[in-house]
KOLMITOR-85285 format. One line per 5 residues: for each residue x, y, z of N, C-alpha, C, O. Coordinates in Angstrom, 1 decimal. Layout:
% KOLMITOR-85285
X Y Z X Y Z X Y Z X Y Z  ...
END
This chain:
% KOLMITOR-85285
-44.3 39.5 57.0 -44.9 38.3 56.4 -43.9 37.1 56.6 -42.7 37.2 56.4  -44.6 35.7 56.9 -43.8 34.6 57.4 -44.0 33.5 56.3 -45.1 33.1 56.0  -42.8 33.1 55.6 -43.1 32.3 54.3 -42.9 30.7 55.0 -42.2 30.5 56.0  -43.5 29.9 54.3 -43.6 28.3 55.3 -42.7 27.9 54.5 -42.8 28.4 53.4  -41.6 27.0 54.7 -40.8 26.3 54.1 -40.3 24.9 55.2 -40.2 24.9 56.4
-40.2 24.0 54.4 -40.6 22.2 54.6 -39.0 21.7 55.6 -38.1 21.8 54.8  -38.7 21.5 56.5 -37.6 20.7 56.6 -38.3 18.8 56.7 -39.3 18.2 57.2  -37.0 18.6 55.8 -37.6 16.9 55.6 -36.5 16.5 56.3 -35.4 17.1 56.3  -36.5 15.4 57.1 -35.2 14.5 57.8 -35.2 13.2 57.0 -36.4 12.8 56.8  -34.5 12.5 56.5 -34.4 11.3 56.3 -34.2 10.2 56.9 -33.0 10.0 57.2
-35.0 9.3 57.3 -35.0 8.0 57.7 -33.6 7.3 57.6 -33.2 6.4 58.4  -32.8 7.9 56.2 -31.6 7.1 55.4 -30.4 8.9 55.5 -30.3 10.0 56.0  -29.6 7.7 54.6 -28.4 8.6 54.3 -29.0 9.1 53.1 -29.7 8.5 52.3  -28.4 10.8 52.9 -28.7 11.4 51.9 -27.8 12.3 51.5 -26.9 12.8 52.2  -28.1 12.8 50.0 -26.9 13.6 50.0 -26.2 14.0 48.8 -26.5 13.2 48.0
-25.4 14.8 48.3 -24.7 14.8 46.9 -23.6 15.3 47.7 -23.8 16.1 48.6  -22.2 14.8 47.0 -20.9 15.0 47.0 -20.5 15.8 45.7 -20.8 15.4 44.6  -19.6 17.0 46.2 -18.6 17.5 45.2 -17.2 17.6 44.6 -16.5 17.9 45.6  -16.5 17.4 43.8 -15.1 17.3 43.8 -14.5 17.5 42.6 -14.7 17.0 41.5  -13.9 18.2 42.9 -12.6 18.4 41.3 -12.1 17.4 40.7 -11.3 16.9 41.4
-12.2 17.0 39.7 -11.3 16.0 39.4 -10.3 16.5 38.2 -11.2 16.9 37.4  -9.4 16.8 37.8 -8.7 17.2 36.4 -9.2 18.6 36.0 -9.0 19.0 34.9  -9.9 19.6 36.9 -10.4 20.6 36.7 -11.7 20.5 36.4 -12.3 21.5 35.9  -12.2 19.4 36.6 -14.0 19.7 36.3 -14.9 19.0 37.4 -14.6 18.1 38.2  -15.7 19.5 37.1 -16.7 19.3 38.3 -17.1 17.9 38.6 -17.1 17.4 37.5
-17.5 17.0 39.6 -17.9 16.2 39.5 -18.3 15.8 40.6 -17.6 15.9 41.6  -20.2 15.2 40.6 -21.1 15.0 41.5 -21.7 13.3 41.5 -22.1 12.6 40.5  -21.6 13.0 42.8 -21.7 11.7 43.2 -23.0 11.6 44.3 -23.0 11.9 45.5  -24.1 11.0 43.6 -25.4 10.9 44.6 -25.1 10.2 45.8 -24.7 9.0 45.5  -25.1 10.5 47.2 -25.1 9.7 48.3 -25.9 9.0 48.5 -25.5 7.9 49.0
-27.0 9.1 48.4 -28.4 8.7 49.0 -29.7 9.6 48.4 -29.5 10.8 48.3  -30.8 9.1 48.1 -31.7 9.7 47.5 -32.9 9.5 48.5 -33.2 8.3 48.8  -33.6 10.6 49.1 -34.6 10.6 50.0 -36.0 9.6 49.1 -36.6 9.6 48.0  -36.0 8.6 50.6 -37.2 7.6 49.8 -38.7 8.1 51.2 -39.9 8.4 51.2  -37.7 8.0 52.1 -38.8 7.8 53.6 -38.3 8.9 54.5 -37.0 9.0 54.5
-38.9 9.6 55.3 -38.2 10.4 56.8 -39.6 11.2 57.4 -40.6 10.5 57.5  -39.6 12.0 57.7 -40.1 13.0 58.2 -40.1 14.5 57.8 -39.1 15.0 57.2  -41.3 15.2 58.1 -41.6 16.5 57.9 -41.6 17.6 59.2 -41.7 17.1 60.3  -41.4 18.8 59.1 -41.9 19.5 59.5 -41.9 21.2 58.7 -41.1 21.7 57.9  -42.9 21.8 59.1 -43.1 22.6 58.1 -43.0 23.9 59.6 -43.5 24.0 60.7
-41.8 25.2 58.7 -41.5 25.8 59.9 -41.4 26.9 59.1 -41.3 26.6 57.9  -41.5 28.4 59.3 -41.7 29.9 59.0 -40.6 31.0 58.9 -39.8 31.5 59.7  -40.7 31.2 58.0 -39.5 32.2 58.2 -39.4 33.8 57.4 -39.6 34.0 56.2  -39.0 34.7 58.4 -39.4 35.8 57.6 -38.0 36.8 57.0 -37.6 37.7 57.7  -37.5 36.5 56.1 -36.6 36.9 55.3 -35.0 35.9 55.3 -34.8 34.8 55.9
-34.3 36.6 54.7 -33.0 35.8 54.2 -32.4 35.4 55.8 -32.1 34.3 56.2  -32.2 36.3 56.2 -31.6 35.8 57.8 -31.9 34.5 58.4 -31.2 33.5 58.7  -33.6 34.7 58.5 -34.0 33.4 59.6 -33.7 32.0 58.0 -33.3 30.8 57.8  -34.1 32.9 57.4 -33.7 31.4 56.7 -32.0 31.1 56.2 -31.8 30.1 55.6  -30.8 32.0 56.6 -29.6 31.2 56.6 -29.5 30.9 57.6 -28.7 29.9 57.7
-30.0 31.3 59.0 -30.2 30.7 60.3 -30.9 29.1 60.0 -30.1 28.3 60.4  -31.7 28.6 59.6 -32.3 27.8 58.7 -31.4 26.7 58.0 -31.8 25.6 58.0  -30.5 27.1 57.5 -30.1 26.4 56.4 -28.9 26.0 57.7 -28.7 24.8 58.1  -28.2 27.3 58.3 -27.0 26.6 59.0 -27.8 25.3 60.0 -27.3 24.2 59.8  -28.8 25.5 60.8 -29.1 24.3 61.4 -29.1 23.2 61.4 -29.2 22.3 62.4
-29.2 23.0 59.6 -29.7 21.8 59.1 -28.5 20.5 59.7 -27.3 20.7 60.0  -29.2 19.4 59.9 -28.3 18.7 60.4 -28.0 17.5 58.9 -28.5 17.7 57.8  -27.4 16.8 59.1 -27.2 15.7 57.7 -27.9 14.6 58.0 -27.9 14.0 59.0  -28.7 14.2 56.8 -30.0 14.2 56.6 -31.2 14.6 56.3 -32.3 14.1 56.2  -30.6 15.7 56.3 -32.0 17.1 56.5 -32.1 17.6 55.0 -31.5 17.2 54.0
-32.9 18.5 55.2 -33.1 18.7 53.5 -34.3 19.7 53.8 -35.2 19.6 54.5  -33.8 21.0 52.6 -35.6 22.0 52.7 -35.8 21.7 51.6 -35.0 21.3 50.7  -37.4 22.0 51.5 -38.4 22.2 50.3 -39.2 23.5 50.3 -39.7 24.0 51.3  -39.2 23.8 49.1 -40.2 25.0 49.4 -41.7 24.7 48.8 -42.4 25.7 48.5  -41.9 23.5 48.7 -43.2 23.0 48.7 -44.1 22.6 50.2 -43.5 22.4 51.2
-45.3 22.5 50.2 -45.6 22.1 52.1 -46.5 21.5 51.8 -46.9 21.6 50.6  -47.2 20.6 52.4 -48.3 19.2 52.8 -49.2 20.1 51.9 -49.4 21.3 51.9  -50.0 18.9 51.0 -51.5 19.4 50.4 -52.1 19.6 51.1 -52.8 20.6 51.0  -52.3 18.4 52.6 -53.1 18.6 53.6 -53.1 20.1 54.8 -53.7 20.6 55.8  -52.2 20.3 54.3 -51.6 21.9 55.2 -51.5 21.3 56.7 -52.1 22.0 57.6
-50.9 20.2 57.1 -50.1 19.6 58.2 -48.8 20.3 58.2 -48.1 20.6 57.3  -48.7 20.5 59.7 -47.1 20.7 60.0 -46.2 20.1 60.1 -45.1 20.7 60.1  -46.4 19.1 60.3 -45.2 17.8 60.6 -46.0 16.6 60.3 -47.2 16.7 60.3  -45.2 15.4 60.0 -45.5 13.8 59.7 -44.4 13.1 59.2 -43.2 13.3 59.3  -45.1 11.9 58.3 -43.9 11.2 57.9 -44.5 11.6 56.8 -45.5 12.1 56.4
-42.8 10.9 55.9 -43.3 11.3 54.2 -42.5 10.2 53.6 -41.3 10.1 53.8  -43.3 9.3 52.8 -42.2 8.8 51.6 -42.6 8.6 50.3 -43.8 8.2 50.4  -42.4 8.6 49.3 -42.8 7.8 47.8 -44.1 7.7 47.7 -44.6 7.9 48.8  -45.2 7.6 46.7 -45.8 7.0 46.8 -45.6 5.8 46.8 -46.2 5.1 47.7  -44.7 5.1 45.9 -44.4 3.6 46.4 -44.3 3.0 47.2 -44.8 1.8 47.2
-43.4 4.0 48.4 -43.6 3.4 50.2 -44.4 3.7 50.9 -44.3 3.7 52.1  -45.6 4.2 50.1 -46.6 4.7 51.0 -47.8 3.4 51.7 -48.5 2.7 50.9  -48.0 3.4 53.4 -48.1 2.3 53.7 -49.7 3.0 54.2 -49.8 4.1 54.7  -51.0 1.8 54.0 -52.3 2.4 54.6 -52.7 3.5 54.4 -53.7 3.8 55.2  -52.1 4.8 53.0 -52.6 6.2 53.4 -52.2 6.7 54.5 -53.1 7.0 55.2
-50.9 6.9 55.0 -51.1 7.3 56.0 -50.0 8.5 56.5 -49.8 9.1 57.6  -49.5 8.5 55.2 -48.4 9.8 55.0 -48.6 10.5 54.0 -48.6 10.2 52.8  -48.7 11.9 54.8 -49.1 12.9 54.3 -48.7 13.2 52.6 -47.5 13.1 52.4  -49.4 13.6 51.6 -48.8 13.4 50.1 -48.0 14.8 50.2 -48.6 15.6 51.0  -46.9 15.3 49.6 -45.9 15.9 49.2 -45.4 16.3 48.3 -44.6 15.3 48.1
-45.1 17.1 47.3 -44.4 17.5 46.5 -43.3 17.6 47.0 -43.1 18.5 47.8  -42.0 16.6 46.6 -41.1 17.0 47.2 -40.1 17.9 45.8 -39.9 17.5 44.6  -39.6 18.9 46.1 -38.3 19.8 45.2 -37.6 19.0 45.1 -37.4 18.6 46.2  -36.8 18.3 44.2 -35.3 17.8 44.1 -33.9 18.9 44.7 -32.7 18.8 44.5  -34.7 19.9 45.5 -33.7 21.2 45.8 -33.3 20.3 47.7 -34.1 20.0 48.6
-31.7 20.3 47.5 -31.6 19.8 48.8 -30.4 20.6 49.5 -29.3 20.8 49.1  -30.9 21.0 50.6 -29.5 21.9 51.3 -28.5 21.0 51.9 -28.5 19.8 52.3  -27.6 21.9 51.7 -26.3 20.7 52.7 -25.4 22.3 53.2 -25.3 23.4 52.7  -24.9 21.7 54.2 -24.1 22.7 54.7 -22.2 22.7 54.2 -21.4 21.8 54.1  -22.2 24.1 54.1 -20.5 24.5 52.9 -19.7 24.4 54.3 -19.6 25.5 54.9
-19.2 23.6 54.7 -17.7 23.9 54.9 -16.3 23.9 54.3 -15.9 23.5 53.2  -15.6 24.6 55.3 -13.8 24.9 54.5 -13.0 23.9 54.6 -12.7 23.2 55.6  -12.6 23.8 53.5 -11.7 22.2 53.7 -10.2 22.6 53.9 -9.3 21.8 54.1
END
């Protein structure tokens, strides 16, 4: 069985930063997805999807929500920036991947 899960690209910078400061945690929003693009792509178990996750490029971002219209790809933004009806509506997750590198 093939579960659909969303990659969104961002038009913008996006992103959350992590960092120690005095021993505690501390998170700094980069950019908050307003506008970009969809595509909606399949995957069948944990593999293809850390295959998945490693791909992601910056900007990128999954959702495990997919188009009401059950479209595979489009643009997506806000309702706010939504211009003529003409991008697709979305639930977007506030769930955003980023890729762990070793510092």
């Amino acid at each position: 069985m093939r579960a659909p899960i969303t990659v969104i690209t961002a038009s913008h910078s996006i992103g959350k930063r992590y960092e120690l400061e005095a021993g505690q945690l501390k998170k700094t929003t980069l950019g908050e997805l307003w506008a970009g693009g969809y595509e909606v792509r399949h995957v069948s178990g944990l593999l293809e999807l850390a295959d998945l996750i490693g791909s992601l490029k910056p900007g990128q971002a999954l959702s495990a929500s997919v188009p009401r219209d059950g479209s595979e790809s489009g643009e997506i933004t806000t309702k706010k920036g939504r211009k003529n009806g003409s991008v697709a509506q979305m639930a977007v997750l506030s769930v955003r991947a980023r890729r762990l590198t070793a510092s």
